[in-house]
PyMOL Python script that loads the backbone (N, CA, C, O; Angstrom):
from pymol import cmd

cmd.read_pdbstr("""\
ATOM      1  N   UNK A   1     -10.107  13.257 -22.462  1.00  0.00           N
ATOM      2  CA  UNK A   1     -10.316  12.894 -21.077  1.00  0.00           C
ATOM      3  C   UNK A   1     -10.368  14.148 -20.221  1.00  0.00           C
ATOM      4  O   UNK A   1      -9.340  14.821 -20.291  1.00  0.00           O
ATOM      5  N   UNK A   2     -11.100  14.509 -19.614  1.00  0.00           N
ATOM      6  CA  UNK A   2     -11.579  15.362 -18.808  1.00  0.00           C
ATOM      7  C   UNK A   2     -11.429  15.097 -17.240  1.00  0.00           C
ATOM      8  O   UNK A   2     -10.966  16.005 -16.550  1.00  0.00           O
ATOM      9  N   UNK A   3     -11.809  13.864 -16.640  1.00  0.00           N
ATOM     10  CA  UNK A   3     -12.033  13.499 -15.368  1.00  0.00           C
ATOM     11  C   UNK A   3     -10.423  13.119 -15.084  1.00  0.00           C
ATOM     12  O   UNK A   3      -9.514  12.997 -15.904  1.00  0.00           O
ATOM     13  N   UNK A   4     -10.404  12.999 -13.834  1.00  0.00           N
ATOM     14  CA  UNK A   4      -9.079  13.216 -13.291  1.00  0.00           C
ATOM     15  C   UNK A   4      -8.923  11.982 -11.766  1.00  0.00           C
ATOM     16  O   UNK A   4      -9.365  12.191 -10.637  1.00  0.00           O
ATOM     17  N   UNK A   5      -8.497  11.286 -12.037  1.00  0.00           N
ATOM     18  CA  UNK A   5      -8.484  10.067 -10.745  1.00  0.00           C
ATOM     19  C   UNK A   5      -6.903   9.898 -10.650  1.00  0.00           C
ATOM     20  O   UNK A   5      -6.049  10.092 -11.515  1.00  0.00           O
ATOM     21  N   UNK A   6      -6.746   9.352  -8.947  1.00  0.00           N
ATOM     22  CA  UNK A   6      -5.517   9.314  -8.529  1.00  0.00           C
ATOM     23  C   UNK A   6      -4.947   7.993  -9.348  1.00  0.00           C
ATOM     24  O   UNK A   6      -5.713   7.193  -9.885  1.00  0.00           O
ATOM     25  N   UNK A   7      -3.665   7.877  -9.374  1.00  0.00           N
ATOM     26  CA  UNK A   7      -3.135   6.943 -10.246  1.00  0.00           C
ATOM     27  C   UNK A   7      -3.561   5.477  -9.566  1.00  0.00           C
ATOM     28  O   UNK A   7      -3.965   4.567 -10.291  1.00  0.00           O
ATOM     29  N   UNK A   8      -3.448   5.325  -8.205  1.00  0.00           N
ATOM     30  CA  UNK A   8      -3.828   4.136  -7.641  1.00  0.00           C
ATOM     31  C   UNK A   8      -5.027   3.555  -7.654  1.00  0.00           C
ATOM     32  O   UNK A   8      -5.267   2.563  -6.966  1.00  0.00           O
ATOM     33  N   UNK A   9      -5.950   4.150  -8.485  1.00  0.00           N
ATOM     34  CA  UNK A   9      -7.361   3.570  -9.190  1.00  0.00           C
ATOM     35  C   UNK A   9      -7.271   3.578 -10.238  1.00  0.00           C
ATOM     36  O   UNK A   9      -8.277   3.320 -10.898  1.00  0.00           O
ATOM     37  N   UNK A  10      -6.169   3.843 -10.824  1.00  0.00           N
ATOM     38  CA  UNK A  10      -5.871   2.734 -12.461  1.00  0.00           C
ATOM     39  C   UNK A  10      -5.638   1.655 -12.726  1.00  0.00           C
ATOM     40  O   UNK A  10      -4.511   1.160 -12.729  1.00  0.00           O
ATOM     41  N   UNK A  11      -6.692   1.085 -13.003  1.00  0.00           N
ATOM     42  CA  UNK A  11      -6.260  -0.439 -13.950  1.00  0.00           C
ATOM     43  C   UNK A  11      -5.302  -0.886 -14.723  1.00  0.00           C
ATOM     44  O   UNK A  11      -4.585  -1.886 -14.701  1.00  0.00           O
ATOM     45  N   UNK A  12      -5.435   0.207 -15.549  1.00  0.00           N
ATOM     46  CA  UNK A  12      -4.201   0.217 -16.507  1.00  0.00           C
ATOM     47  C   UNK A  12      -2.858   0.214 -15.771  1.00  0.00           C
ATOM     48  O   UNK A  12      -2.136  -0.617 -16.322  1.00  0.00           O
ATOM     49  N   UNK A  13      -2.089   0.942 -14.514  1.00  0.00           N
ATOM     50  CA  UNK A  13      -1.233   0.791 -14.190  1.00  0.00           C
ATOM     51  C   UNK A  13      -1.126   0.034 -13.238  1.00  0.00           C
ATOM     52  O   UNK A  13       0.013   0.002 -12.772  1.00  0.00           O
ATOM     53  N   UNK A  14      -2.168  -0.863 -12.549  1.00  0.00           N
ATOM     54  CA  UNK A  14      -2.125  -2.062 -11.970  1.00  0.00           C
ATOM     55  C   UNK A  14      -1.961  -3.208 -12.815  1.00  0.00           C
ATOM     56  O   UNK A  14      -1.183  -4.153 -12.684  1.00  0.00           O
ATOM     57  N   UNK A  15      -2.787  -2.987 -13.674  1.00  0.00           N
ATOM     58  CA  UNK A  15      -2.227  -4.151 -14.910  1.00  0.00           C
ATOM     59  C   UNK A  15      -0.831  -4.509 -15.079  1.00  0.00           C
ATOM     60  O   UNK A  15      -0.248  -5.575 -14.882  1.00  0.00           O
ATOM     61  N   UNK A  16      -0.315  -3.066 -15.603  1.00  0.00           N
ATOM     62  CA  UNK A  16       0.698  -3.176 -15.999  1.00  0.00           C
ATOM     63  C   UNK A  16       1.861  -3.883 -15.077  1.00  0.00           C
ATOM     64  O   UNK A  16       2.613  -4.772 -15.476  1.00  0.00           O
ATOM     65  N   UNK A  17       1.854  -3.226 -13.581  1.00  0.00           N
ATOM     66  CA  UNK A  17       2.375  -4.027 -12.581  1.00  0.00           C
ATOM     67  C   UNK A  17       2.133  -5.664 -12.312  1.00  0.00           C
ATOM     68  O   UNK A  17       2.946  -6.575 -12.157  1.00  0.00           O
ATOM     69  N   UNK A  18       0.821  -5.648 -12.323  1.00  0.00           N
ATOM     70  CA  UNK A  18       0.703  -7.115 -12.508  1.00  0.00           C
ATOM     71  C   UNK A  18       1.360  -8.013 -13.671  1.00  0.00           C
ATOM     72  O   UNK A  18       1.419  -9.240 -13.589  1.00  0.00           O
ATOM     73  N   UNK A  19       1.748  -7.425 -14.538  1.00  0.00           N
ATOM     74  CA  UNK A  19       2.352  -8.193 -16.205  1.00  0.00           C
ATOM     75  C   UNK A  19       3.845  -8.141 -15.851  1.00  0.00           C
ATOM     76  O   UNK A  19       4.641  -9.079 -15.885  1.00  0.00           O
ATOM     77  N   UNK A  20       4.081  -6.807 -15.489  1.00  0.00           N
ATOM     78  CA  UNK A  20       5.602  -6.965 -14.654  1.00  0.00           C
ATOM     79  C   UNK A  20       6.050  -8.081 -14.083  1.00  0.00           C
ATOM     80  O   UNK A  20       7.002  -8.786 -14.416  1.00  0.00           O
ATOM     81  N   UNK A  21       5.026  -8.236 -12.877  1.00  0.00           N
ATOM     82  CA  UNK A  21       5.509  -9.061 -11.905  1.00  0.00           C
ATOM     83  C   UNK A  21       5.346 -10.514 -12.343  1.00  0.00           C
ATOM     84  O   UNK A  21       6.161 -11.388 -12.049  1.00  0.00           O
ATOM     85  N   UNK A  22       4.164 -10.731 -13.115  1.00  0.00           N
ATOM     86  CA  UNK A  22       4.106 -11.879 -13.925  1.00  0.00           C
ATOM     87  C   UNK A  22       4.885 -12.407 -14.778  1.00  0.00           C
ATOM     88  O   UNK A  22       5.038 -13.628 -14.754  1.00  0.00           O
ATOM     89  N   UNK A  23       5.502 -11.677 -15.648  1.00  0.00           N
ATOM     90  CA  UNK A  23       6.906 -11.793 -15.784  1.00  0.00           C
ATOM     91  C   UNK A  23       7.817 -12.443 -15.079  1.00  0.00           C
ATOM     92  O   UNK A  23       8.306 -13.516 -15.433  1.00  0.00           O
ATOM     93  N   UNK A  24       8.110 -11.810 -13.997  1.00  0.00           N
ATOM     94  CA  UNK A  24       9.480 -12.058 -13.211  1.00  0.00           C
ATOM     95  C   UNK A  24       8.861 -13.295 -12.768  1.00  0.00           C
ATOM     96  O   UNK A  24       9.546 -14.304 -12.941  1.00  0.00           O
ATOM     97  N   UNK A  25       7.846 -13.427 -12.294  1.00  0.00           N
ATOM     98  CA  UNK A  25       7.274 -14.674 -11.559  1.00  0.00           C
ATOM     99  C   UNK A  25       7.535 -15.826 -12.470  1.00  0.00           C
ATOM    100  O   UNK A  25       7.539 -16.924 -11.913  1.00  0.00           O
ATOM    101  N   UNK A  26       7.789 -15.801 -13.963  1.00  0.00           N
ATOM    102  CA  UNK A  26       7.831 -16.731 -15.073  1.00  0.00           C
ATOM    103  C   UNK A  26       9.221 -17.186 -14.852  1.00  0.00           C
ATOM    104  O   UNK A  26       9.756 -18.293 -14.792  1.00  0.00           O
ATOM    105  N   UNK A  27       9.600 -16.039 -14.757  1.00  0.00           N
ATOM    106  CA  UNK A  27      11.753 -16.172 -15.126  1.00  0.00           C
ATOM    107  C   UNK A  27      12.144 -17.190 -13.991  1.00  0.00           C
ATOM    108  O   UNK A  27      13.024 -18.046 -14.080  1.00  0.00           O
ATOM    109  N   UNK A  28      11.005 -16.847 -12.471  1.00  0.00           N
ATOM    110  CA  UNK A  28      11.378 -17.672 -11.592  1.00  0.00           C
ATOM    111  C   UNK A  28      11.284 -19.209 -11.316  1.00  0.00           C
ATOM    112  O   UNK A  28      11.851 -19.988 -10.550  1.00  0.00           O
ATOM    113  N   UNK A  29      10.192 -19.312 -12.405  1.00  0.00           N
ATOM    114  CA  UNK A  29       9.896 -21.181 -12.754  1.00  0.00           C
ATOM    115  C   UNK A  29       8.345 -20.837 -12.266  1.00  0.00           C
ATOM    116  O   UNK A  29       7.576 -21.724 -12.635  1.00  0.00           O
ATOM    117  N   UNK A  30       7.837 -19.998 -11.686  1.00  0.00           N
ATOM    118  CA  UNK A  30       6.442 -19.578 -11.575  1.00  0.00           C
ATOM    119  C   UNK A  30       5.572 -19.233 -12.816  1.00  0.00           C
ATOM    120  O   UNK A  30       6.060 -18.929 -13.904  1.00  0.00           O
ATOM    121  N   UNK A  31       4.112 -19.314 -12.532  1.00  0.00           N
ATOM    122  CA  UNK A  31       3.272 -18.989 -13.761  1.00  0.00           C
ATOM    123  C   UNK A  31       1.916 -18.743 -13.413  1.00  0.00           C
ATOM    124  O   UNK A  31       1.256 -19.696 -12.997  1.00  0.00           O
ATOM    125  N   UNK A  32       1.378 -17.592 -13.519  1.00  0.00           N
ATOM    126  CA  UNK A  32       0.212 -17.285 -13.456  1.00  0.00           C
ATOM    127  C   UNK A  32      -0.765 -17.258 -14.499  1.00  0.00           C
ATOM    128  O   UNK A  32      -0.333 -16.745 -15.532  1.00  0.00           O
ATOM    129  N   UNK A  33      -2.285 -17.765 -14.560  1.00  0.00           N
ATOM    130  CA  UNK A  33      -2.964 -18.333 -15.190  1.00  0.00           C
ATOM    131  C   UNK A  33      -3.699 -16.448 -16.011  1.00  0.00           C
ATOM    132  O   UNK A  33      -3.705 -15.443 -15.300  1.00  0.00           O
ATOM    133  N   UNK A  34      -4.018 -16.425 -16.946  1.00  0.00           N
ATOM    134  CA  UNK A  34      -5.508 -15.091 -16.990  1.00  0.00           C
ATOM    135  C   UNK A  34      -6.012 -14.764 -15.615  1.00  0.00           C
ATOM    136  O   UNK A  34      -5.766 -13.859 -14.817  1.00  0.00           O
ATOM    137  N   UNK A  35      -6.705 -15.679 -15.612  1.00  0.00           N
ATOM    138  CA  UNK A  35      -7.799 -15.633 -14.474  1.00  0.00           C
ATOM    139  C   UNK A  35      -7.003 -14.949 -13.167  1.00  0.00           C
ATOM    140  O   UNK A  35      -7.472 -14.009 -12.526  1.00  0.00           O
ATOM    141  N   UNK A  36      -5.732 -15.581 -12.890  1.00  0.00           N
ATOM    142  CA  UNK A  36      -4.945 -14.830 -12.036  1.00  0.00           C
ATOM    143  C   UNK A  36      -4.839 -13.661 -11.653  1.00  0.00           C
ATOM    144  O   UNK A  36      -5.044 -13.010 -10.628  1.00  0.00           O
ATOM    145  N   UNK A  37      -4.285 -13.430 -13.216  1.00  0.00           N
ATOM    146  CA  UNK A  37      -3.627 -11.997 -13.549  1.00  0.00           C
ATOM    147  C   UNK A  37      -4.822 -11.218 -13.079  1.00  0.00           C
ATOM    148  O   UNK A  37      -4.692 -10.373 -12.193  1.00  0.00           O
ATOM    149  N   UNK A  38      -6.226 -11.524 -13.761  1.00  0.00           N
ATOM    150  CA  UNK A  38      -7.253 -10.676 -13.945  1.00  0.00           C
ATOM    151  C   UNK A  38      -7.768 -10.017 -12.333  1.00  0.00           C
ATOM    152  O   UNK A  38      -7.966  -8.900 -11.856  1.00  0.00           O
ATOM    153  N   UNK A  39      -7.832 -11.397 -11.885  1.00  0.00           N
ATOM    154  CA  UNK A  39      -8.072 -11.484 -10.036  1.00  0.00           C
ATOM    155  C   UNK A  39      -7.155 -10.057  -9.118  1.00  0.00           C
ATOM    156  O   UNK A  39      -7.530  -9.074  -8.479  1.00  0.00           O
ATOM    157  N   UNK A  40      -5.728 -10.679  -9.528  1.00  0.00           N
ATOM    158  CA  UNK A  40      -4.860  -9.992  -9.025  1.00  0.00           C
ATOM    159  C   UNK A  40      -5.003  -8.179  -9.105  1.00  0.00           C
ATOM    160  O   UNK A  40      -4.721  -7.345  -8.245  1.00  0.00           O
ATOM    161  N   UNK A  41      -5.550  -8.002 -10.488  1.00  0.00           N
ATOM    162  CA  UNK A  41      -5.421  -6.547 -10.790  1.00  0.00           C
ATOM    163  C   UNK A  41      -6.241  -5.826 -10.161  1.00  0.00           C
ATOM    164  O   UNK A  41      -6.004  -4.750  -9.611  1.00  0.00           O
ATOM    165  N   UNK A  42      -7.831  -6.739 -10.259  1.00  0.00           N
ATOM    166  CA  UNK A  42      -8.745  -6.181  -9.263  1.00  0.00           C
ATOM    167  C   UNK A  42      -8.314  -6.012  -8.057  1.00  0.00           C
ATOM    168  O   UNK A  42      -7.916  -4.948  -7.585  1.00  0.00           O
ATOM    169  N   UNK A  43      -8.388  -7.222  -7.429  1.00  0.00           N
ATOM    170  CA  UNK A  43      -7.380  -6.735  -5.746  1.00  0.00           C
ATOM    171  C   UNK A  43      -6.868  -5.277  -5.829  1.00  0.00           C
ATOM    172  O   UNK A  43      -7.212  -4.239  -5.263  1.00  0.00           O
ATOM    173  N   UNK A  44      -5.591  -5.686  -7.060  1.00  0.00           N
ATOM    174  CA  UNK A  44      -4.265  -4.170  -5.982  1.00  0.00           C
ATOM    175  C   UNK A  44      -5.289  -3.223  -6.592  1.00  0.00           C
ATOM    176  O   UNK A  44      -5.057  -2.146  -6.042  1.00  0.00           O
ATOM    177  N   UNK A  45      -6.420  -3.040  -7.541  1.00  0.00           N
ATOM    178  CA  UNK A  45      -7.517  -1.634  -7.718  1.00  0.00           C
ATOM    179  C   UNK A  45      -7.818  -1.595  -6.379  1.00  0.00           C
ATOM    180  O   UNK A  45      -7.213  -0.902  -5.562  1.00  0.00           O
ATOM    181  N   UNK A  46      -8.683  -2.278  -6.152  1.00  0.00           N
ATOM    182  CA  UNK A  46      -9.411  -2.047  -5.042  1.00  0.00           C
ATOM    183  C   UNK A  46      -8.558  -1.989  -3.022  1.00  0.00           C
ATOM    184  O   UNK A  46      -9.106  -1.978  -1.920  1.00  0.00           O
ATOM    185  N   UNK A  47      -7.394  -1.972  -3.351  1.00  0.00           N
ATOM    186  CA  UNK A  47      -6.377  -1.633  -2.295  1.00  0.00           C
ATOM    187  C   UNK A  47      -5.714  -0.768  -2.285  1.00  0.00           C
ATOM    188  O   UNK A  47      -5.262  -0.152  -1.319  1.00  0.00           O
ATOM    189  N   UNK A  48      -5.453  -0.481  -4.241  1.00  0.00           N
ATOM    190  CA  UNK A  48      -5.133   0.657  -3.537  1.00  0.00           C
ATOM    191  C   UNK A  48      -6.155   1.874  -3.993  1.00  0.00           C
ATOM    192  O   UNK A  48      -5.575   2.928  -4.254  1.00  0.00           O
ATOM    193  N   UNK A  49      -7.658   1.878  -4.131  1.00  0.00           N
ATOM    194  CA  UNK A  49      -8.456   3.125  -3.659  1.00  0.00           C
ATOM    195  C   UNK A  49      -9.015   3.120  -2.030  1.00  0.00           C
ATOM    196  O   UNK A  49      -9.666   4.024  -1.505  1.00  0.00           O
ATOM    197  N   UNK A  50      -8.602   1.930  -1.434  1.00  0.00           N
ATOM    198  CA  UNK A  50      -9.177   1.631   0.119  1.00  0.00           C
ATOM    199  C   UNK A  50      -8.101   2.382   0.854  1.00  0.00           C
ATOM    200  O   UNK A  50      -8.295   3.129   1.813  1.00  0.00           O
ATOM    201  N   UNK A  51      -6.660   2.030   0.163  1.00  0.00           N
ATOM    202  CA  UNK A  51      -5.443   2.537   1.165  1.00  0.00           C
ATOM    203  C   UNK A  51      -5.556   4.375   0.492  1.00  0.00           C
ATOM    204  O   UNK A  51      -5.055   5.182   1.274  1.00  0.00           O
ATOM    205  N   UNK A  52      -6.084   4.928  -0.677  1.00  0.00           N
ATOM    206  CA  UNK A  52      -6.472   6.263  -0.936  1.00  0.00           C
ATOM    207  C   UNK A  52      -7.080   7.032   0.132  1.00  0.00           C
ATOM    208  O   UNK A  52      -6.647   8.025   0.718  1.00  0.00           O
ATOM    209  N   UNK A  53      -8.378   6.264   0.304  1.00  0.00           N
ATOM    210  CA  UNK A  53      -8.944   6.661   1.144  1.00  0.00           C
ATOM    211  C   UNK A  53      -8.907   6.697   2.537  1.00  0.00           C
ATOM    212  O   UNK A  53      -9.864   7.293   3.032  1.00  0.00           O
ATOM    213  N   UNK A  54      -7.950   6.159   3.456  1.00  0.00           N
ATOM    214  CA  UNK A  54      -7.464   5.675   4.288  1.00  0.00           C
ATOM    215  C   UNK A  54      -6.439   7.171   4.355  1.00  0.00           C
ATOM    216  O   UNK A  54      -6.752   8.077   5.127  1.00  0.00           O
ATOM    217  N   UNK A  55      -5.453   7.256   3.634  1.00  0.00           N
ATOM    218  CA  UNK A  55      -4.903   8.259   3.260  1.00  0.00           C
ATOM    219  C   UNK A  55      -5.806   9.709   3.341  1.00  0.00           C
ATOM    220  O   UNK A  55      -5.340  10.702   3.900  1.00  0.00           O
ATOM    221  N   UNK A  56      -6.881   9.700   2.839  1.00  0.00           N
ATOM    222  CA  UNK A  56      -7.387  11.194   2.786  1.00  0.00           C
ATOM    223  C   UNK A  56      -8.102  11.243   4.302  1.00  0.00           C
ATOM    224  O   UNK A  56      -8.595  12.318   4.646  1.00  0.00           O
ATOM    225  N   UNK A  57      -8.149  10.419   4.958  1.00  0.00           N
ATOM    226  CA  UNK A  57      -8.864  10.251   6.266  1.00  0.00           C
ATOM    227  C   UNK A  57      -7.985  10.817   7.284  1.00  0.00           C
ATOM    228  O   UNK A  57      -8.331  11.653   8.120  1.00  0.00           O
ATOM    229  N   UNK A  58      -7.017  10.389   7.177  1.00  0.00           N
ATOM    230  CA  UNK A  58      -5.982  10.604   8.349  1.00  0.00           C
ATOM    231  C   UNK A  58      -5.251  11.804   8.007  1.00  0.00           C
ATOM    232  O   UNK A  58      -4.559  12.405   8.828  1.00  0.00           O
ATOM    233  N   UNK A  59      -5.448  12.278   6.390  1.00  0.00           N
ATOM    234  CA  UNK A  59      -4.918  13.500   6.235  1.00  0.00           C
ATOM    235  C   UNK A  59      -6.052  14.828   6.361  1.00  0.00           C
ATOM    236  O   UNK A  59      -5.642  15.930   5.997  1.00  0.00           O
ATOM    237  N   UNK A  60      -7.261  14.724   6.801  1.00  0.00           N
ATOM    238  CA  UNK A  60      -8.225  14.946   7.091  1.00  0.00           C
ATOM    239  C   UNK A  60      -8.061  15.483   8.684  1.00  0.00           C
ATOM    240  O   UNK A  60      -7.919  16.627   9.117  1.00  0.00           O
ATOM    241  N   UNK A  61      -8.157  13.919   9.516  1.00  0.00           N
ATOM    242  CA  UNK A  61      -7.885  14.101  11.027  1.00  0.00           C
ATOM    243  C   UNK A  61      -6.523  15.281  11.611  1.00  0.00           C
ATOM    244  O   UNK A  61      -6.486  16.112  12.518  1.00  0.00           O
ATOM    245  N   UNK A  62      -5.366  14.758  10.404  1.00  0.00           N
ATOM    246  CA  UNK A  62      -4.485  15.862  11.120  1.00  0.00           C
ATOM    247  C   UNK A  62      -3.986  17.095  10.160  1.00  0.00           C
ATOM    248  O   UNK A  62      -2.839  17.531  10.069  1.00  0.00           O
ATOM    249  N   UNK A  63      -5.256  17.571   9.412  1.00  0.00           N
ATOM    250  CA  UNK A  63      -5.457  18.764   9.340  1.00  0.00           C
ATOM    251  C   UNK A  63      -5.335  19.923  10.456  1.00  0.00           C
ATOM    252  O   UNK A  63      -5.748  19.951  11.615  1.00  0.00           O
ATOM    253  N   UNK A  64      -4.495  21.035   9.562  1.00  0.00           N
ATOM    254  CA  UNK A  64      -4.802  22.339  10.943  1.00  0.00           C
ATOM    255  C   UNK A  64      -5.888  23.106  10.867  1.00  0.00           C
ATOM    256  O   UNK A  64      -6.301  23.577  11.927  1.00  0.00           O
ATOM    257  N   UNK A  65      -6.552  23.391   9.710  1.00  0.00           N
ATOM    258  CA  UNK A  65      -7.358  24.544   9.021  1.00  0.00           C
ATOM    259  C   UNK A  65      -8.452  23.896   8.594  1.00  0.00           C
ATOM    260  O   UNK A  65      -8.430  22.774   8.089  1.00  0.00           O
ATOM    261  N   UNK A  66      -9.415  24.557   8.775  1.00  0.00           N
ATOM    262  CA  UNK A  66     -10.893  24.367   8.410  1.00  0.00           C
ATOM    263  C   UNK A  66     -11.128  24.037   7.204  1.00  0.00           C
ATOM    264  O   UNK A  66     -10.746  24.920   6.436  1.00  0.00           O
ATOM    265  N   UNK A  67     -11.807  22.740   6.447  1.00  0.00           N
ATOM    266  CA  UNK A  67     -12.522  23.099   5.296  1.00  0.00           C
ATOM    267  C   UNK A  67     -13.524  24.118   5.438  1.00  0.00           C
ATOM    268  O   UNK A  67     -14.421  23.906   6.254  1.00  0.00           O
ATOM    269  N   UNK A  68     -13.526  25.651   4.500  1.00  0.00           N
ATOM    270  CA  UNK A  68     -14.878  26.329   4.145  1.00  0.00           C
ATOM    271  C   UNK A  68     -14.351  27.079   3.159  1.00  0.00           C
ATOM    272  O   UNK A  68     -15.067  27.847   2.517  1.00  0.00           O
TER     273      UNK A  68
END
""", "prot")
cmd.dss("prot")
cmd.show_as("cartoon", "prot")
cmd.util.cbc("prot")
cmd.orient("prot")
């Protein structure tokens, strides 16, 4: 592996959170379906590269120093 992405555009560790929580959600008398799980993982991907970017924006705006 060569390429390099922030952890919050991993699947794999959204997954994994999602199986976590799916879990606990079981212990609680709750139960989530595949389709759920699958739904769910996409979401927190795609929230958290929106809240990434959101992040590099505002760390952008209150920059002191020039990009060059």
């Amino acid at each position: 592996m060569i390429d390099i992405k922030p952890w919050w555009q991993s699947k794999t560790l959204w997954g994994a959170i999602v199986t976590i929580g799916s879990a606990a959600l079981g212990l609680a008398g709750y139960e989530l379906g595949d389709a759920d799980r699958e739904a769910l993982t996409g979401l927190l991907t795609s929230l958290g590269a929106a809240l990434g970017g959101v992040i590099a924006i505002v760390g952008r705006i209150q920059a002191k120093h020039r990009i060059g």
